[in-house]
C-alpha positions in Angstrom: 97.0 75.4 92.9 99.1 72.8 92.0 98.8 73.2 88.2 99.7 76.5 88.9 103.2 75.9 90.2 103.5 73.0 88.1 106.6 75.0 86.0 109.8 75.8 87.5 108.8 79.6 85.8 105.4 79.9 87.2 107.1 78.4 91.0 109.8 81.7 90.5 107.1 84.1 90.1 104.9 82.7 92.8 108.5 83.2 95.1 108.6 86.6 93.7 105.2 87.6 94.6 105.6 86.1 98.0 108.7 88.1 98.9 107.4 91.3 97.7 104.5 90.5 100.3 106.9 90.0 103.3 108.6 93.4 102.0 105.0 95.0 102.2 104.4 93.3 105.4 107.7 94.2 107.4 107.6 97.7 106.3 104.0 98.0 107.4 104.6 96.2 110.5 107.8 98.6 111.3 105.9 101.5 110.8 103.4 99.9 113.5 106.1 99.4 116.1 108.1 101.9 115.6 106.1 105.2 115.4 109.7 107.6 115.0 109.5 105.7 111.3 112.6 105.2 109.1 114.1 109.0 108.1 112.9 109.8 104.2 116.5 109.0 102.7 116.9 105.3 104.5 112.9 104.2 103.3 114.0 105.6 99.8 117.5 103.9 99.7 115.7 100.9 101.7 113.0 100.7 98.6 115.2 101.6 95.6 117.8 98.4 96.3 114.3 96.6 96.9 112.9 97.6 93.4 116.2 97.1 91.7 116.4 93.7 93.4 113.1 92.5 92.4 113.8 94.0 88.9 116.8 91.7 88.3 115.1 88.9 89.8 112.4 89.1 87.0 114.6 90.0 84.4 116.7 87.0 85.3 112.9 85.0 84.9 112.0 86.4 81.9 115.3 85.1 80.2 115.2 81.8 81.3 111.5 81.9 79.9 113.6 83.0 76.4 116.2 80.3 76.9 113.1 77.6 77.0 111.7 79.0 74.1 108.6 80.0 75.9 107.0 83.1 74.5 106.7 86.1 76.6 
C-alpha cells in the first residue's frame, strides 16, 4: 500500500476515491434511516453539486499531473 501512495498524485486520488465512498455511504445510510427519502429535486441538486465537485477536484489532479510533466 505504501508504494501506492508514495506520490503526492496517487495520495489525491486515493482522497478522492475515499470521499466518493463516504458520499455513497451517507446517502445509503440516509435512505436507511429515513424511509420518507430526500424529495427527487433535492437528491438531484444534492448529486449534481457532488459530481461537479468531484469533477473539479480531478480536473484540478490531472493538471498538476501536466504541470509535473507526468503523462496522462
Amino acid at each position: 500500500m505504501r508504494e501506492r501512495l508514495e506520490s503526492d498524485i496517487a495520495f489525491y486520488y486515493a482522497v478522492g476515491g475515499f470521499i466518493i465512498a463516504v458520499f455513497v455511504l451517507g446517502m445509503a445510510a440516509f435512505a436507511v434511516f429515513n424511509p420518507g427519502g430526500v424529495g427527487t429535486v433535492e437528491l438531484v441538486g444534492l448529486s449534481g453539486g457532488f459530481f461537479l465537485f468531484m469533477l473539479v477536484y480531478f480536473i484540478a489532479i490531472s493538471i498538476q499531473r501536466l504541470e509535473d510533466g507526468d503523462s496522462i
